[in-house]
N, C-alpha and C positions, 0 to 999 in steps of 0.2 A: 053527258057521259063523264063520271071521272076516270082521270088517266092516273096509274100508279104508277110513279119513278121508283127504279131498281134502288137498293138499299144505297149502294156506292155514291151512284147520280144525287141522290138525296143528300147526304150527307153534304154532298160535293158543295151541293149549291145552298146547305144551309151556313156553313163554314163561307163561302164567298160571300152570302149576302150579310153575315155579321162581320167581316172584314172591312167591306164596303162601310155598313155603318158605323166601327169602331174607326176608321180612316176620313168618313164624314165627320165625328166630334173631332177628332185630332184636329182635322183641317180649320174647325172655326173657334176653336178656343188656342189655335196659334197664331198671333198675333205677330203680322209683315214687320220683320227687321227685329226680331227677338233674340238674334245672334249675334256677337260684336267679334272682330277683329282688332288685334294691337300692334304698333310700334310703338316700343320705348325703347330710347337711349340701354346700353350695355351695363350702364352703374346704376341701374335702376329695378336689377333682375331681381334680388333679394326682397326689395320694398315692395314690388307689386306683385309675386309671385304671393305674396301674405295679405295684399290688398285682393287679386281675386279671389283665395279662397273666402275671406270674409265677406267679401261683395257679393261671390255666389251663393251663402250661406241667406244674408237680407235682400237678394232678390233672384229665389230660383225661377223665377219667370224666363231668365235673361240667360246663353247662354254661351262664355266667352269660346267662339272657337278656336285663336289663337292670342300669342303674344309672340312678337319676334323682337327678340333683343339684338344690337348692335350697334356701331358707330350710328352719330344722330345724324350723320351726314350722308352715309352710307344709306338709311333709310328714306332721308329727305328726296334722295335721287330715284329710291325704288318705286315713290309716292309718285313723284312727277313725272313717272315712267308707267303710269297706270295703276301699280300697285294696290288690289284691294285693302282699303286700311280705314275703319270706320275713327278708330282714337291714335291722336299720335303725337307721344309723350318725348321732346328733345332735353338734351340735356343743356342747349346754350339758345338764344334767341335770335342768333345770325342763319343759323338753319330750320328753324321755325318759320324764318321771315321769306324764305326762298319757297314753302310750300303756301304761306299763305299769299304773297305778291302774286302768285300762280290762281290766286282766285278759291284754292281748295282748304285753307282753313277759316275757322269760324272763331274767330274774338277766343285766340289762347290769353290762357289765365296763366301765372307763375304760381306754380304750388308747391316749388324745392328750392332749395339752395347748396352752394356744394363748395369744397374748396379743396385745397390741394396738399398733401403729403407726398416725402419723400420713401417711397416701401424698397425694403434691404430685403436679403433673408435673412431669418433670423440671429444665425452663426455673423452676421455683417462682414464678410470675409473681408470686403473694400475698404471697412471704418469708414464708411460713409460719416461725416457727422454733421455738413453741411449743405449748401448748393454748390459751394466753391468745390468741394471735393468731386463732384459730377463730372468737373472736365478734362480728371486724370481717370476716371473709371468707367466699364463696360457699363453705359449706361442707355435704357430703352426707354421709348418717350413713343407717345399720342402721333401719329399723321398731323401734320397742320391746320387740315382743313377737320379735324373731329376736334369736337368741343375740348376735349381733353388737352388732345396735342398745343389747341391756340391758346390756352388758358396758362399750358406751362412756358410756349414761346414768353408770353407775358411775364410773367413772373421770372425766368431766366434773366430778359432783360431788363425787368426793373433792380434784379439782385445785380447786372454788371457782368453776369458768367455767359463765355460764350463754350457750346463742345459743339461736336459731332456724334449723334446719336450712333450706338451702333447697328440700331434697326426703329421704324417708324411705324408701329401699329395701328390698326386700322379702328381696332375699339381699345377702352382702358384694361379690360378683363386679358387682352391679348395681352398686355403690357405685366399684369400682372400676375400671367400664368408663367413669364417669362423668367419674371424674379424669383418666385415662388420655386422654379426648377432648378435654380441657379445656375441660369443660362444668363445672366447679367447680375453686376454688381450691384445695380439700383436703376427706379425708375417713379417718373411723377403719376403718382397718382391720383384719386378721388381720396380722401379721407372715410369715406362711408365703405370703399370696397376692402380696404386693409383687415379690419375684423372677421371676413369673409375665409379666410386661408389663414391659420395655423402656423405656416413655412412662411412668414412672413410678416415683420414687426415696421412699425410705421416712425418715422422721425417730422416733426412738423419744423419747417424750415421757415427761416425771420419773412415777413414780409408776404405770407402765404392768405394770412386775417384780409390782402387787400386784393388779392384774386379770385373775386367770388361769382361762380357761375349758377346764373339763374337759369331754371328747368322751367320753362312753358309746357301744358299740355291743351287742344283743341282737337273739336270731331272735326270730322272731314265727310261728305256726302248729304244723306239724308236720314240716316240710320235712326228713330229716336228715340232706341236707344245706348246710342252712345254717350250722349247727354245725360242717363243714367248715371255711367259710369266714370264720368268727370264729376258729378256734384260729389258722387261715392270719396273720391280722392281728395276735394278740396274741401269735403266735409270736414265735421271732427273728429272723424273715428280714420275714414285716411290721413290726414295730417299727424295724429298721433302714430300712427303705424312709420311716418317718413321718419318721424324725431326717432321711434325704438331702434331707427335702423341709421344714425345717427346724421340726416339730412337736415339743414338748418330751416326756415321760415320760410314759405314763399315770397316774402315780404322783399326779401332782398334782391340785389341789383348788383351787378359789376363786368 
């Protein structure tokens, strides 16, 4: 006997079963771990924000669902604290070293380099024109423990200047939203983020050439591909992307 289904019911169940099989391709041409997550370091938002569109552009396979930028220390702790994080890009190797001793990174590569300026605003109201001049003026500076902050500890004390910050930022970008408002006279920054903000001219201070912070990046899990998107970066088409955005070689050390 055939049974005829009401027009509705019909419909119903032709519409479910082509769901079903438009949901059964989906499911087998998505290939487990096609989604990455990010940590990078704060001074690094400019260069990789132009690294994933181009990355997703040669592999829309892949598809990133976040990037969270901040202090590299700030992150390192989020990681060690569970943090889903398939790639994770610092800006110094001392907190790099804290996520891999933990067993969670995999043989980071250095794929940046970075070094430090002095950013005023533009007006210089401080006449900033040195280091020496930092320890009479409102000046904001990196946390000690973010890659930033230890890189200008260093460099403060190899120039002989000692101050008192008037406030200790947790990433660089803090530091130099700060300037940038003229809520401070001056502060150390990355050389690569100064271009970034307009209200804000960079001074490069004596002795700065020997404070050079090297950027590691490593996956973390089993993700694979994350590993995609590390060759993407230490390739040559990311590598050209770090220099437009004026980060120096991976090659370097300090």
């Amino acid at each position: 006997m055939r049974v005829r289904w009401p027009l509705a019911l019909r419909c119903t169940v032709l519409v479910t079963a082509t769901s079903l099989a438009l949901t059964g391709c989906s499911a087998s041409n998505k290939a487990a771990g096609d989604s990455i997550t990010i940590a990078a370091a704060a001074s690094l938002q400019g260069a990789f924000e132009q690294i994933s569109e181009e990355f997703a552009a040669v592999h829309p396979e892949v598809q990133i669902t976040s990037i969270n930028y901040d202090g590299s220390s700030t992150l390192a702790t989020q990681i060690l604290e569970g943090a889903n994080v398939d790639v994770f890009a610092s800006a110094d190797e001392r907190n790099m070293s804290e996520v891999t001793k933990a067993g969670l990174g995999k043989d980071p590569v250095i794929f940046a380099s970075n070094t430090l300026v002095i950013a005023v605003p533009q007006e210089n109201p401080g006449n900033i024109e040195s280091l020496a001049d930092l320890a009479n003026a409102t000046t904001v500076l990196c946390a000690p423990q973010v890659p930033c902050g230890a890189a200008s500890q260093r460099l403060l004390k190899a120039s002989g200047v000692d101050l008192t910050p008037a406030s200790q930022e947790q990433n660089v970008t803090a530091v130099l939203q700060k300037v940038a408002a003229g809520e401070a006279d001056a502060g150390l920054v990355y050389a690569t983020d100064v271009g970034q903000d307009q209200r804000v001219a960079a001074i490069v201070p004596q002795g700065a050439e020997d404070i050079v912070n090297s950027y590691p990046i490593t996956t973390l899990g089993d993700n694979p591909e994350a590993q995609t998107f590390v060759d993407f970066v230490v390739g040559e088409r990311g590598q050209a992307i770090m220099a437009e955005h004026g980060f120096g070689t991976g090659q370097a050390h300090g």
